[in-house]
C-alpha positions, 0 to 999 in steps of 0.5 A: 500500500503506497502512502497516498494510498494509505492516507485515503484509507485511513479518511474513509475508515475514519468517516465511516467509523465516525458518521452515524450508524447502528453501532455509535447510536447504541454507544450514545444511548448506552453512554446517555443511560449506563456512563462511560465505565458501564458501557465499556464492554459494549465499545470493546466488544464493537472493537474486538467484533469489527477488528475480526470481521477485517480479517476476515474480509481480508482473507476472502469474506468480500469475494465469497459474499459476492459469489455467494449475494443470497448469503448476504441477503441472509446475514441481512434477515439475521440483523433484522432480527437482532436489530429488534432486539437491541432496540427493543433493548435501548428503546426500554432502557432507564438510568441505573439510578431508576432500575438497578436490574438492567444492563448495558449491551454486553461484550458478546453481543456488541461483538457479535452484532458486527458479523451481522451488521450490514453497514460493517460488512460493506465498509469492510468489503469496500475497503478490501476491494478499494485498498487491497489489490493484486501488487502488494502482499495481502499479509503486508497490507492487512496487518495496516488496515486491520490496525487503522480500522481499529484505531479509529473504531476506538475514537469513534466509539469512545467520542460517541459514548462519551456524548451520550454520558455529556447528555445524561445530565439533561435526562434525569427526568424520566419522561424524558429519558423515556423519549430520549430511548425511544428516539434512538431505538427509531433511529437505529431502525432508521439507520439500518433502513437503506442496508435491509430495505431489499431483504 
């Protein structure tokens, strides 16, 4: 990978790891509802769960979902059901202040939730398509874009996580709390829309 190369992945991994999605919009409820220490299994989980798909991508995912597209058709009804989990997950959550019994989303599943997440799984495939070509060793490039995908998960996961515990103080009120939750459950369906519209 040549350095300009290089440059230009490290801004498309950035944007795509900071902009809105399924995953940052969980870490801002679970930061809003849990704070910062609580939700910390969930950002690794993120981490450790999308630094494996990477590998994995990078060892041939992207080019056996294209042989195969009826698979990733299914890993897309797997996420559907798993996103009605995770909102119905967000979208009853309360402070731990008002219900010491609930948890945030936990390791296994925040890792979990990667292999099915379809806007990772076309981040991953677009960069091992675009970055990773013939000329340069696989086992020489991979290392790197596994290494700056993780990097930059960890920037964005912490930076949203903490904007959810910024806002916690303004939620104290549980009515608001309420449609506080509910408002990010309704966006994270809306954030997964255009990636499961043509199931």
């Amino acid at each position: 990978m040549t350095f300009a190369s290089l440059i230009s992945f490290s801004i498309f991994a950035l944007v795509a790891a900071i902009s809105p999605g399924p995953n940052n919009i969980m870490l801002a409820a679970s930061g809003a509802n849990y704070g910062f220490r609580r939700s910390l299994p969930h950002i690794i989980g993120i981490c450790v769960g999308f630094g494996c798909l990477v590998i994995v991508g990078g060892l041939g995912l992207g080019s056996f979902l294209n042989k195969f597209p009826q698979l990733f058709s299914f890993l897309k009804t797997i996420a559907l059901f798993f996103l009605l989990y995770l909102v119905w997950k967000i979208g009853t959550a309360s402070s731990p202040e008002i219900s010491k019994n609930q948890k945030p989303i936990s390791f296994q599943t925040a890792a979990l939730f990667q292999w099915v997440n379809p806007k990772g799984v076309t981040v991953v495939m677009s960069a091992i398509t675009a970055y990773l070509d013939a000329t340069s060793s696989i086992w020489q490039a991979l290392p790197l874009i596994v290494l700056i995908f993780v990097l930059v998960t960890v920037i964005s996961t912490c930076l949203w996580t903490f904007l959810g515990t910024f806002i916690s103080g303004f939620l104290a009120n549980k009515k608001q709390r309420m449609v506080f939750n509910i408002t990010m459950a309704l966006a994270l369906i809306i954030s997964m829309l255009p990636a499961i519209i043509d199931l």
